[in-house]
C-alpha positions in Angstrom: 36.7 -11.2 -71.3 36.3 -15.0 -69.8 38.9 -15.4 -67.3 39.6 -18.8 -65.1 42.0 -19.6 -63.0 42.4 -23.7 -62.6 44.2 -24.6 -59.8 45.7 -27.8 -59.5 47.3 -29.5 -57.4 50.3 -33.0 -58.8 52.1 -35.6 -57.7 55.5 -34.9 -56.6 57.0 -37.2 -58.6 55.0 -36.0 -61.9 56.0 -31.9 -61.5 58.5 -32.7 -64.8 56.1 -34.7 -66.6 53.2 -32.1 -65.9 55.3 -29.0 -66.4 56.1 -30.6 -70.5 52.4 -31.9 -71.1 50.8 -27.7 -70.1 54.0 -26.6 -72.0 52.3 -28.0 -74.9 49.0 -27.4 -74.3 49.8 -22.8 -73.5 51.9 -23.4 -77.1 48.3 -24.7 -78.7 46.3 -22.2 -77.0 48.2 -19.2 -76.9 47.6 -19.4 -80.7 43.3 -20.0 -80.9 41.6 -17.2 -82.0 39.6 -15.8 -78.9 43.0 -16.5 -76.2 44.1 -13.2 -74.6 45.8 -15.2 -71.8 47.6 -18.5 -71.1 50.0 -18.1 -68.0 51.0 -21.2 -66.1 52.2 -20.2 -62.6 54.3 -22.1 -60.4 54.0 -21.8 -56.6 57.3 -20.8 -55.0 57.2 -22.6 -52.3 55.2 -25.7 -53.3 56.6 -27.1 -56.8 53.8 -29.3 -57.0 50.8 -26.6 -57.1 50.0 -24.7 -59.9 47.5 -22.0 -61.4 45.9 -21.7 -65.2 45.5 -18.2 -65.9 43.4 -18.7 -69.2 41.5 -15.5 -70.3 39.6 -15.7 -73.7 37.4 -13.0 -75.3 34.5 -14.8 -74.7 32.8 -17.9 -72.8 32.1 -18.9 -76.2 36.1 -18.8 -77.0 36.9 -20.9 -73.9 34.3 -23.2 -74.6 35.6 -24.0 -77.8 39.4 -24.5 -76.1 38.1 -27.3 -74.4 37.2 -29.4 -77.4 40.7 -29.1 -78.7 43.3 -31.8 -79.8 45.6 -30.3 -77.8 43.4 -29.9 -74.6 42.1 -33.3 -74.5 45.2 -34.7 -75.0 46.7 -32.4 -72.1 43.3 -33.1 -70.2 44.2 -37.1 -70.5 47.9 -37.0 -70.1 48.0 -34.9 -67.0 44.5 -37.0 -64.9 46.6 -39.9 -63.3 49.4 -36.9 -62.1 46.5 -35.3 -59.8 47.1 -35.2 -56.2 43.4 -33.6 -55.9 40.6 -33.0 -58.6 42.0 -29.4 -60.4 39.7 -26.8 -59.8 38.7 -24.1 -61.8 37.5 -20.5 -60.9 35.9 -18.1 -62.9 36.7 -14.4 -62.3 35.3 -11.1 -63.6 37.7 -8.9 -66.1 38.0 -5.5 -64.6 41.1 -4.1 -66.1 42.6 -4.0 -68.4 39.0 -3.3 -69.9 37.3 -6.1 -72.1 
């Protein structure tokens, strides 16, 4: 399994705006063929910091997210509400097992 999690970092006063544009983009890719995962997390005590959790069944699966319709137009909607450059992480799957 393919796992990243993007963290990302938004303007204060574009949490709402954020929060509708990834709504839309989880609903898209909840629904491609190779997503296991797409969890948006909200930090507690920081409204304006966020994690991805996108896991696909393979890097060839989460390749193919990103040249979506419904990424790109998350990718362009969301750029001008970055406080800082997102950043994404790749991690391992250990369990549950691929």
């Amino acid at each position: 399994m393919h796992v990243t999690l993007v963290h990302v970092v938004i303007k204060p006063e574009a949490v709402d705006a954020f929060i509708a544009a990834t709504r839309a983009n989880h609903e898209a890719s909840v629904r491609e063929p190779g997503n296991r995962r797409f969890d948006v997390l909200q930090a507690p005590d920081d409204p304006a910091r966020f994690i991805l959790y996108e896991a696909y069944a393979s890097a060839e699966d989460a390749a193919a997210h990103k040249q979506t319709a419904h990424y790109a137009a998350w990718r362009d909607a969301v750029a001008p509400m970055m406080a800082a450059p997102r950043r994404g992480e790749p991690m391992r799957a250990l369990f549950p097992a691929p």
